[in-house]
C-alpha positions in Angstrom: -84.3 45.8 -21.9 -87.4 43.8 -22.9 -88.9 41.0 -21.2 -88.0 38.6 -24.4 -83.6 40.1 -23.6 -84.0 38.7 -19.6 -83.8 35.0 -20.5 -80.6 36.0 -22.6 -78.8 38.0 -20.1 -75.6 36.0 -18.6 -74.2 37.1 -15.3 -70.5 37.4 -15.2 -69.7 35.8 -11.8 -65.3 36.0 -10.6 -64.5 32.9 -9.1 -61.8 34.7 -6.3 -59.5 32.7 -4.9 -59.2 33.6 -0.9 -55.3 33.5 -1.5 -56.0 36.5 -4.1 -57.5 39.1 -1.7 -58.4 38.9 1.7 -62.2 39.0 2.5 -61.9 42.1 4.6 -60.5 43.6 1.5 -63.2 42.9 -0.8 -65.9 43.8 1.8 -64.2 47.4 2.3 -63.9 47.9 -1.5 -67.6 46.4 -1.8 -68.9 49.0 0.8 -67.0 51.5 -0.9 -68.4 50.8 -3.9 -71.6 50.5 -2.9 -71.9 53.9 -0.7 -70.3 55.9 -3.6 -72.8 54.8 -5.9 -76.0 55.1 -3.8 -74.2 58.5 -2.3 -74.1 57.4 1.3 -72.1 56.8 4.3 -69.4 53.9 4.3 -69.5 54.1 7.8 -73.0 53.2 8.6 -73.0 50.1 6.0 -70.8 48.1 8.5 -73.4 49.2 11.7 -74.5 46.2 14.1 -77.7 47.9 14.1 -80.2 48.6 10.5 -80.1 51.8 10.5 -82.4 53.5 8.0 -83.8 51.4 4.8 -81.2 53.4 2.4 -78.5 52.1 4.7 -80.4 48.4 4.7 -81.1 48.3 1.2 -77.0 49.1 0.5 -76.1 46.8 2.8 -78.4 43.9 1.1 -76.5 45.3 -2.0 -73.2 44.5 -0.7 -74.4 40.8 0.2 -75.6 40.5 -3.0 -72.2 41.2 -4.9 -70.5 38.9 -2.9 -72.5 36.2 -3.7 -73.4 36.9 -7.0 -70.7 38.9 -8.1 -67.8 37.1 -6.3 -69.9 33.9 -6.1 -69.3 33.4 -2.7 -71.9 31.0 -0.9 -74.4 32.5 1.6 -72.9 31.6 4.4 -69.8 33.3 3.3 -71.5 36.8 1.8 -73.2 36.6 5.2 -70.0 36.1 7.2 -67.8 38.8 5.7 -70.7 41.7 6.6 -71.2 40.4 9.8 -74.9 38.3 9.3 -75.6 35.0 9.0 -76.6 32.6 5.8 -80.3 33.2 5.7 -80.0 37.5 6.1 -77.7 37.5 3.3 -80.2 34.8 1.2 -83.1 37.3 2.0 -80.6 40.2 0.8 -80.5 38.6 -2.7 -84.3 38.3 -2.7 -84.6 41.3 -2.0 -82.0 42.9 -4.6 -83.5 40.5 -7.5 -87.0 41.9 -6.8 -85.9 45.5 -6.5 -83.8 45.0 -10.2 -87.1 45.3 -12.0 -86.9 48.6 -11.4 -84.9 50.5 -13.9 -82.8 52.4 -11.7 -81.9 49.8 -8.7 -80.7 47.4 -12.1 -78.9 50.1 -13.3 -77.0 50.8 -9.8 -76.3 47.4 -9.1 -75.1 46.9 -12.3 -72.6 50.0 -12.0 -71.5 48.4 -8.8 -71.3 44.8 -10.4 -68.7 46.4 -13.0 -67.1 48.3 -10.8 -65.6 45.6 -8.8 -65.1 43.5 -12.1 -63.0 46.5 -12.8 -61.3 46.7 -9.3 -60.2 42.9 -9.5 -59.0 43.0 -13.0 -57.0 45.7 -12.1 -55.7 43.7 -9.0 -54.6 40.9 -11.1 -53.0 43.2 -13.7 -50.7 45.2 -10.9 -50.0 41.6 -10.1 -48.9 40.0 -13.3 -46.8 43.1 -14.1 -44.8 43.4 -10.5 -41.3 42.2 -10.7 -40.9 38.6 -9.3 -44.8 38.0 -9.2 -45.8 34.1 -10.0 -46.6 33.7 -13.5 
């Protein structure tokens, strides 16, 4: 991508309704995501503790898709991994500094369509069930 492309590129943000899918939901399958694509442990994303900057750096990841992503405020991206509104802002910092690098962007934005993929494939079971609300 050049530097002339960045002002051009539009983020794709899903507006999900809480009725949709519960929080804890999209947190596990954000985790999920997120430790299958940097190749670690799910478990250690969700630790009180930082653990290791790998482990960090995911879990800034994860708070970065749910409010960029699933444009969730801070306050909420922070509440569904277990930190407050000012940890998860500093999590986005972080992740929009690290994207100039070529492969953090490219990771982040394998996770981004990954869970674009997940919900529109939510909503499609959904919409095709018998008796589900048109």
């Amino acid at each position: 991508m050049q530097i002339s492309e960045l002002a051009t590129v539009e983020t794709k943000t899903i507006r999900l309704p809480r009725r949709v899918v519960d929080r804890r939901t999209v947190r596990q399958m954000i985790e999920v995501t997120v430790a299958a694509a940097l190749d670690l442990p799910v478990e250690e994303l969700g630790a009180k503790t930082r653990r290791t900057a790998p482990i960090a750096f995911a879990r800034q990841i994860s708070m970065y898709c749910a409010h960029v992503t699933f444009g969730w405020s801070l306050t909420e991206a922070g509440a569904v991994f277990g930190r407050d509104r000012t940890t998860a802002a500093h999590a986005c910092r972080v992740v929009e500094d690290r994207r100039d690098d070529a492969h953090v962007d490219t990771v982040v934005a394998s996770v981004e369509g990954a869970l674009h993929h997940w919900l529109f494939a939510i909503e499609g079971c959904r919409a095709a069930a018998p008796g589900a609300p048109q």
